[in-house]
N, C-alpha and C positions, 0 to 999 in steps of 0.2 A: 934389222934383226927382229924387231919386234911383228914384220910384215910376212917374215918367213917363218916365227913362232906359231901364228895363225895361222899360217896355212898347214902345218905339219898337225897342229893341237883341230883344226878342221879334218883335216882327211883320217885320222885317229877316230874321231866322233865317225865319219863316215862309213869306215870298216863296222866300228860298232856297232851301228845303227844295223847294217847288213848282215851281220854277224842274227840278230835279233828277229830279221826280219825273215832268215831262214831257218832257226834251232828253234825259239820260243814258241814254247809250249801255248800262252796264253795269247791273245787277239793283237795282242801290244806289247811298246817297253811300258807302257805308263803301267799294265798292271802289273808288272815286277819290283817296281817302285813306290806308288803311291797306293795299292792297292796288293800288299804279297800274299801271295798264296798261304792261307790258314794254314792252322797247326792241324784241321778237321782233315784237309787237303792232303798235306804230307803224310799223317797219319794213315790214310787212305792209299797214297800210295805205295809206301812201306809195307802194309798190311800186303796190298796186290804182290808187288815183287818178292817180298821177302818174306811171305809167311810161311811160317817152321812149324808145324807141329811137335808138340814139346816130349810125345813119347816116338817119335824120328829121332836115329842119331846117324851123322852125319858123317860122311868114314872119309876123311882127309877135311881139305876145304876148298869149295868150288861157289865162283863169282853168282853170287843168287839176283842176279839179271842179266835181259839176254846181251849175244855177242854186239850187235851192231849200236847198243851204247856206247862202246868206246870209239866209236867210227865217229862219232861226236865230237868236231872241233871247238877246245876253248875259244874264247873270244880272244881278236888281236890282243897282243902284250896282256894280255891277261895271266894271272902268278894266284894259284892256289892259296888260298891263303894257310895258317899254322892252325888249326881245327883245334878248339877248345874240346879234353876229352872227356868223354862219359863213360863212365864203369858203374853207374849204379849205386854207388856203394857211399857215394860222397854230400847226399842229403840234397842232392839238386834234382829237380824231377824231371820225367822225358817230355811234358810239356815246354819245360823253361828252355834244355838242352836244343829240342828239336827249332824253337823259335829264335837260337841265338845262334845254331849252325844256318840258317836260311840266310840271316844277316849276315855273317861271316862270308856265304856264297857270293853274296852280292849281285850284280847283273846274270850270273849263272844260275841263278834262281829261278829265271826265267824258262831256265830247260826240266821238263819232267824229268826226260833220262840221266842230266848230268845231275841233280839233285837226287837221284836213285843211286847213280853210279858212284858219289863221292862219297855218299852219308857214311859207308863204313870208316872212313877214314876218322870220325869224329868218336868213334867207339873207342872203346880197349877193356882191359879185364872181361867180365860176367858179361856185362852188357855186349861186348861183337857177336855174340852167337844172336841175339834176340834183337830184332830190328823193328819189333811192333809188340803192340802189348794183345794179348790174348782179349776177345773176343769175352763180354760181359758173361756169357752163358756156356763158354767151353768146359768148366769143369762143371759135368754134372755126377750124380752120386748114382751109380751101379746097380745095377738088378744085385739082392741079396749081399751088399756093403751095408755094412753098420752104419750110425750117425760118427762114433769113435773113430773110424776107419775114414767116413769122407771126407771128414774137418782136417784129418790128419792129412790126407792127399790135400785139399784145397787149401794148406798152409804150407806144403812145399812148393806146389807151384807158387802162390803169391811172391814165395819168398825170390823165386827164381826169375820170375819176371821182372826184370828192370824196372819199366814203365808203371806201374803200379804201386803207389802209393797212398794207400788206404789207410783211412781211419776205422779205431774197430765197428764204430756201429755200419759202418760201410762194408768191411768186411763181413758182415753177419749179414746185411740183405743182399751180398753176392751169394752166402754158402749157401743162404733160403732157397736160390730163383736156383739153384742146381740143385735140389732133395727134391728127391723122385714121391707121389703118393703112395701112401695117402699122408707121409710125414710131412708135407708143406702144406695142405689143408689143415695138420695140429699147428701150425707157425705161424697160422693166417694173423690171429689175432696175438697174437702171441709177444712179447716185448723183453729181449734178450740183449744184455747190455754190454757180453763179449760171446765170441767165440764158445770160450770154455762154459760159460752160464748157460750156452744153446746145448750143447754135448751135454752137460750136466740133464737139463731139463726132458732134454727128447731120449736121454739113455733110458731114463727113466720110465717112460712113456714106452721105450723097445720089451722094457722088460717087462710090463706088466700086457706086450701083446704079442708071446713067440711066436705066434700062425705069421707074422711078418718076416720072418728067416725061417721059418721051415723046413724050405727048399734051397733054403743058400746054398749049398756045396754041389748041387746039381746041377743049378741057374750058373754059378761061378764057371764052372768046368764047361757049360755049353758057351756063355759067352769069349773064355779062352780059345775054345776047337773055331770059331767063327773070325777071332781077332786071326788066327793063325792062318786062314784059311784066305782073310782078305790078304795077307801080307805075301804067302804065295802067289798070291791071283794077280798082284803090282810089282812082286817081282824085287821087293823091298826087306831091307832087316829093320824087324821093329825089335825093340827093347823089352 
C-alpha cells in the first residue's frame, strides 16, 4: 500500500513539475515558491492587460485579456481555490489583496496569463471594473480649469480608484504634480496640510491673477472640439 502510495504521490509531483516546466512564466518552480512574483510585478501586469482609462466606458463586458489565455491548462488536479473578495470598500488595500490572491493561486502563480486571467475572479462591487490603480500623474489640471474645479475632479477619481489609499498630505503632492504652470511653481515652496487648505490658498492667488483664465471658455471649447475629434478618429464613445 504504502509502495503504491509513492508511486501515485511521485508521478503526481511529475505531471506538476511538467505542467511548470511548460506554462511558467518565470525560469523555474523555485521562483514561484521561494521567490513569488512582487506586488511591483503583478501590478505591472494588471496595469499591461487591464488598463481602463477612467473617462472610457465600457458598453457590456468583455474579457480585458487576450483569447489564447484560456488555452491555458491548470495544473494536474489542480481546484481554483474560493478567491478572498475585494470591493474596495472594506479598509484592506490593493497592496494586501493583490499579495494574498498570489498566495491563494498557489503554484498557478507561476503563470503570467493564468494570474491575469483569474484575478477578476477575486474582485466584486466597485473594485471588478478597476484592475490597476491609475498612473501617479494621470490626472492633470486642464488648460483654463480652476484650482476649485481640479481638486474637485482629482477627488472623484481618488475616490473611484480602488487601489488608492492616500493619506491627505499624499493626496496634496499627487494634486501638486498634476497643476499645470505657472500654479505648481506657486506650490513649489508652499506647505498645505489638506486638500481643502491647497484650494483655499491657490483660489486666492487665482483671484488676485485673472489674465490666468482669461481665455478659459475658448481654451475649454477647443480642448472639447479635439477630445471629440480623437474619439471619432478611434472609433470609440467617450464620456
Amino acid at each position: 500500500m504504502s509502495s503504491c502510495w509513492s508511486r501515485s504521490s511521485s508521478g503526481a509531483d511529475a505531471e506538476k513539475q511538467a505542467w511548470l516546466t511548460k506554462y511558467a512564466t518565470g525560469t523555474s518552480h523555485e521562483r514561484s515558491t521561494s521567490a513569488a512574483p512582487t506586488v511591483d510585478e503583478i501590478t505591472a501586469i494588471m496595469r499591461d492587460q487591464f488598463g481602463i482609462l477612467p473617462k472610457k466606458r465600457m458598453i457590456g463586458y468583455s474579457k480585458p485579456y487576450p483569447n489564447e489565455y484560456d488555452l491555458i491548462p491548470l495544473p494536474p488536479k489542480y481546484r481554483l481555490p474560493d478567491f478572498t473578495k475585494f470591493s474596495g470598500s472594506e479598509g484592506t488595500s490593493s497592496i494586501e489583496h493583490v499579495s494574498r490572491y498570489l498566495a491563494q493561486l498557489g503554484m498557478v502563480s507561476a503563470s503570467d496569463e493564468l494570474r491575469v486571467r483569474f484575478f477578476s475572479q477575486s474582485l466584486t462591487g466597485p473594485a471588478f471594473g478597476w484592475y490597476t490603480s491609475l498612473p501617479p500623474d494621470s490626472v492633470r489640471q486642464r488648460r483654463g480649469e480652476t484650482v476649485s474645479e481640479y481638486i474637485q475632479r482629482f477627488r472623484t477619481v481618488r475616490n473611484r480608484c480602488y487601489s488608492v489609499r492616500l493619506s491627505e498630505k499624499e493626496a496634496v503632492e499627487l494634486a501638486i504634480a498634476g497643476l499645470s504652470a505657472p500654479l505648481k511653481d506657486v506650490t513649489f515652496q508652499a506647505d498645505y496640510n489638506s486638500l481643502a487648505h491647497m484650494v483655499q490658498k491657490l483660489t486666492s492667488y487665482e483671484q488676485r491673477h485673472p489674465e490666468l483664465y482669461q481665455d478659459k471658455f475658448k481654451r475649454v471649447a477647443l480642448i472639447e472640439m479635439e477630445e471629440d475629434e480623437d474619439c471619432r478618429r478611434s472609433g470609440s464613445r467617450c464620456s
